[in-house]
C-alpha positions in Angstrom: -8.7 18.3 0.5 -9.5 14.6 -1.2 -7.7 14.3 -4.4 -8.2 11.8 -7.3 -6.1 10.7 -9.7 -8.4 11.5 -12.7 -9.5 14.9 -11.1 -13.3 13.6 -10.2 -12.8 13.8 -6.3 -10.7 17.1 -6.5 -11.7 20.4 -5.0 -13.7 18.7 -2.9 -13.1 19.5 1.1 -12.7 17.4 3.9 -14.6 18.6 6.7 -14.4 17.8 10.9 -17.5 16.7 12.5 -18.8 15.2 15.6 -21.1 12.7 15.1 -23.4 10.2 17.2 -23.6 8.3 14.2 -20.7 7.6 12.1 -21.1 4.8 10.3 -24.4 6.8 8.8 -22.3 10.2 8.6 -19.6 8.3 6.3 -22.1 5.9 4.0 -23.8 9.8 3.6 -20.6 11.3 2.7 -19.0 8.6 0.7 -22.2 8.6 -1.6 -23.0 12.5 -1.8 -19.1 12.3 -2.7 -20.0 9.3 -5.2 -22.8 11.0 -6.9 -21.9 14.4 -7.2 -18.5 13.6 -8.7 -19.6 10.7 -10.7 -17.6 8.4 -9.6 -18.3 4.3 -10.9 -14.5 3.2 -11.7 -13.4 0.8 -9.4 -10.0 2.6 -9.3 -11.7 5.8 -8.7 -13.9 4.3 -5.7 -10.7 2.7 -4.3 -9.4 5.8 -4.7 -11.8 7.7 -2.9 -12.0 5.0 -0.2 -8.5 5.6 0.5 -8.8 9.1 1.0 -11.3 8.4 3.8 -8.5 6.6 5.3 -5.5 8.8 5.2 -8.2 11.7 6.4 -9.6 9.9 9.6 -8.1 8.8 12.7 -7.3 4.4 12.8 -10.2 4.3 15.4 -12.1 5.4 12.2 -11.1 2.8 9.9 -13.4 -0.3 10.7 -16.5 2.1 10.5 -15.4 3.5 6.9 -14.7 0.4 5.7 -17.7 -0.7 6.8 -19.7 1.9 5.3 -17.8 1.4 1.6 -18.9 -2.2 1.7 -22.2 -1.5 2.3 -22.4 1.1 -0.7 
């Protein structure tokens, strides 16, 4: 589950998936999470980039941070 401090990210479930492209699969799901929840705060999109941290695996991390700067 990804939680957000001001309840815009919560309810929301984290799911597994194999992928052969991740850095598209998590720029996808950061933004459908972005939209749908409204998020535009800074706090709330460091927030939610955070959460894609503490849910994926280190070997992850360079890819999702990769995909939050190009958002």
């Amino acid at each position: 589950m990804i939680t957000c401090s001001e309840g815009r990210v919560a309810d929301s479930d984290a799911v597994t998936k194999d992928s052969v492209d991740p850095l598209g699969d998590f720029r996808q799901s950061m933004l459908q999470m972005i939209v749908e929840k409204e998020i535009v705060g800074v706090q709330e999109l460091l927030e939610l980039l955070q959460e894609f941290l503490a849910l994926n695996s280190p070997r992850y991390h360079r890819i999702i941070l990769r995909a939050f700067c190009e958002i």
